[in-house]
Every structure is written in C-alpha cells, then in structure tokens.
N, C-alpha and C positions, 0 to 999 in steps of 0.2 A: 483586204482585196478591194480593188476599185475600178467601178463601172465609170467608163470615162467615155463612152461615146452608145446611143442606146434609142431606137426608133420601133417601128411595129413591128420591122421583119427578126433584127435582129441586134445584138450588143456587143460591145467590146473591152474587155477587161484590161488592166495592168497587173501582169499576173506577177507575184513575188518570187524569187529565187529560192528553192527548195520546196515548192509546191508541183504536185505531182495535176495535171489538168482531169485526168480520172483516173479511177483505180489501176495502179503496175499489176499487169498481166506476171511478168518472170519477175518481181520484186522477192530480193532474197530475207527481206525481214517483213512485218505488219506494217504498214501504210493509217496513222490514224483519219479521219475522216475531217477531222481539220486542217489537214494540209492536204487535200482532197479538193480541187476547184469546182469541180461537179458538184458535189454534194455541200458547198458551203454556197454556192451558191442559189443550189432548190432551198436551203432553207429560210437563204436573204431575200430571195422573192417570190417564196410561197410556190410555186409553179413547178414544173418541170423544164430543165432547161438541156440541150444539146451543140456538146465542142463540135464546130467544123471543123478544125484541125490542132496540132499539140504543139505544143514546145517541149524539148526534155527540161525533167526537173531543177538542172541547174539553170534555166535559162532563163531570164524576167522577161515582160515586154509583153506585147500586145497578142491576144486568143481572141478568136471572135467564137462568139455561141450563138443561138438562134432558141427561139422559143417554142419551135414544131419541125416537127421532120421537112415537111415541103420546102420549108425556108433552107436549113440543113443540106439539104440534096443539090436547089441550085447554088448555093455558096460551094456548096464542096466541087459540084463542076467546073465555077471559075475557076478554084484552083488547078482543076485537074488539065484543066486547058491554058493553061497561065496568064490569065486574066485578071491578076489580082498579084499589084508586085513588093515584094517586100523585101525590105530595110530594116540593118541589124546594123549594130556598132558593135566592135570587137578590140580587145587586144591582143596582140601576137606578140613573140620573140622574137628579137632580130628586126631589121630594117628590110621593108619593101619596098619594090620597088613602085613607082605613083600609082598604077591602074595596074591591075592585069586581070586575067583568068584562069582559074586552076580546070582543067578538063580532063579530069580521071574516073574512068569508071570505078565506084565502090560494091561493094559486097552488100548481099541483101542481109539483113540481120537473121544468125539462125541458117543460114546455108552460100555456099559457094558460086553461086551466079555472080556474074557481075552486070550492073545495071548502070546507062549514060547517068553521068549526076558532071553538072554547069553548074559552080559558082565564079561568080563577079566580085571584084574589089575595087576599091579607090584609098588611098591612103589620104589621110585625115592630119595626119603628124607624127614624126617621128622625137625619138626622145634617147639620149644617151645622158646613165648614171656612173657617176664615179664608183662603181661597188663589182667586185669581182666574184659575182652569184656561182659561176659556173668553176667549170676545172683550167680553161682553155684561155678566157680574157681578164684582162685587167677591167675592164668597164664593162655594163650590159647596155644592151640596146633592146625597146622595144617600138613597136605603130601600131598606131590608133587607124582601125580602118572600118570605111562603110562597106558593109558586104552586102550582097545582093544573089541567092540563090536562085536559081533560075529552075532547077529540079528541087523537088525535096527528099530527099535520100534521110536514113534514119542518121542521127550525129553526123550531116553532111558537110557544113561550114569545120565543127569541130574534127573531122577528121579527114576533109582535103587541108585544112592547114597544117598538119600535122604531114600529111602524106610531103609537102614543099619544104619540110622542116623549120618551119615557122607556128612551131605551136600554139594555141590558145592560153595566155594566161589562166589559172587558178582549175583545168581542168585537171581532174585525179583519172581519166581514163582514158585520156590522146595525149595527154600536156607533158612539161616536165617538172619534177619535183622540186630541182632545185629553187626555180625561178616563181613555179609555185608558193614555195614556203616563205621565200624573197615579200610578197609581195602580201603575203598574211601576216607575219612576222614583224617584218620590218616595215612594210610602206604601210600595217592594219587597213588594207583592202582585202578580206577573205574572198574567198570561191569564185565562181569561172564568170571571165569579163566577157561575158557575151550577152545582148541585149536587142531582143524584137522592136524596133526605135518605132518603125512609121509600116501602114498598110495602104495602098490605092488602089483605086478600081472605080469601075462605071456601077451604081447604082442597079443591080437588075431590076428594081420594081418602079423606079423614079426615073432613073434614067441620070442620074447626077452623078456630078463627080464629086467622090469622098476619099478624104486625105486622112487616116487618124494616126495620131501619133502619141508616144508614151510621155508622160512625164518626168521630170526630174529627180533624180531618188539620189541619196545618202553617196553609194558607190559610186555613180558616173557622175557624180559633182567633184567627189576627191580624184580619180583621175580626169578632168576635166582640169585641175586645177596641178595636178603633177606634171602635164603636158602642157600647158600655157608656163608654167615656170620651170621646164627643163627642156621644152621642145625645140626641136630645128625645121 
C-alpha cells in the first residue's frame, strides 16, 4: 500500500485491487485485517486515520483519508457538493462511441428507489482481436475509456456500463463471463479493468490547486501496451 501524496490536512493512497478501504458491512465471508485499508494503515502510521470516501474492492486507484474527523467532514463536503472531480480508466466490451453520457437513474443498494446517477466518458482507444470470445463474432472488440462520474452511486461506472451493454472487463458481478475469462486466461490480465487514475480540486485549507494521480502498476502497463499494438 502506498502513500503517494500526503500534507497536514490529509493523504492519499494507491489502493491495491482486492483491498477492501474498511471493514464489508454485508461481506459474505471473514475479511482479514490485512486486506483492510483502514487498519493497515493505523498501524503504518501509528495514529488513527479516517476514509473520506471508498472504492469497491475490485477497484485500484486513489482514497483519500484524513487524520481527524474535522478534516474528514470538509473533504467529504466537497464531495458531496461535487467539488472534487474524478478520473478512472476503464475497460469496456465493444467499441464506443468518442465521448458520451450514460444518464440512468440506478437503484440504491438494498432497496428499490431509484436515485439520478451522471457518468462521463471519453474513449481513450479502441482495439479489435482476431479471437471469437463470444457466441455471436468472429473477432472482439474492446475501449479503453476515461470516465468521469459526476454522482457517486454504489458500483455506478460498473453498472451504467453494463446498463449500455458495454460491460466492464474482468467484472464477476455486472460483466460478462466470457470475455472475462478471455482476458485472465488468455491475455493473463486478471480481475476488473477499472482504476481511480487522478483526483482535483481546490485546496480547502490553502486554497491551492491539487492534481493527484495514481501510478503505474503491472495491469495498466500490459493493457496499455495491448492497445498501442492492437489499437485503432
């Protein structure tokens, strides 16, 4: 786990894929405390420390935490007032089209409301394999896109793509299996291509503008490098 950006108010992680940010409330097995962000982290710097907001478990990329409630509260405002925007790199089935927006109200987890949930895309590049994953093509196609959710809905990116029929790569609970398996299997990129890239916003204590963004890891190097030598 690594602290990659980190001042008096508060820090910011690169959290690993299959780390849970604190303890699963409805988790259907035991959660060890090592794959527990919270608590690996009170014990990396001695302190008490507090998530402003989550990513679900499959998803890498940038948490911010804070080292006191007060700090906690106004970071969590920004978000709540969308003052703080954030960038995810994704892989989907299928070719998108350059930019668009999915605008589908989603379901609150746990009950039938439905609640506005805004995500953004920009397609990044697209990629067509000679391999017949599915039932229906001789080839697959997938893009690489920047997404940008503008609400945060729970599994909101992962499951307005799915809602368009352009699922998220490597996802076991919106995605598809086939292409899933395709891409563990055969291209050895396991689990869901989805990644917390960059966070911005205005400073509330300094007043400054701060950019932080995720580093390079293993998985978005080899798709980084299947798309530069298969992309259009």
């Amino acid at each position: 786990m690594e602290i990659i950006y980190k001042d008096d108010y508060f820090f910011a992680i690169n959290k690993p894929s299959g780390f849970f940010v604190h303890p699963p409330e409805l988790s259907p097995y035991p959660v060890p405390p090592e794959k527990i962000c919270l608590y690996v982290l009170r014990d990396l710097l001695k302190q008490d420390v507090f998530p402003v907001h989550r990513l679900d478990a499959p998803t890498s990329g940038l948490v911010l935490f804070t080292m006191d409630k007060p700090a906690t509260r106004e970071l969590s405002r920004l978000f709540m007032e969308r003052k703080i925007s954030k960038s995810y790199l994704a892989v989907a089935r299928g070719h998108l089209q350059t930019e668009g927006q999915i605008d589908i109200p989603l379901e609150i987890a746990g009950f039938d409301d439905l609640q506005e949930s805004l995500t953004r895309y920009r397609t990044i590049k697209h990629i067509e394999l000679p391999f017949a994953v599915g039932k229906k093509y001789a080839t697959s196609r997938y893009t690489m896109v920047e997404v940008n959710p503008v609400t945060g809905r729970w599994h909101q990116i992962r499951r307005h793509f799915d809602r368009i029929a352009h699922p998220l790569i490597g996802d076991i609970e919106h995605g598809d299996t086939y292409h899933n398996r395709f891409f563990r299997d055969e291209l050895q990129i396991p689990g869901l291509c989805l990644k917390a890239q960059s966070l911005s916003f205005i400073h509330p204590w300094t007043n400054q503008d701060i950019k932080i963004e995720a580093p390079a890891c293993e998985k978005w190097t080899k798709l980084e490098k299947l798309f530069s030598a298969s992309g259009v």
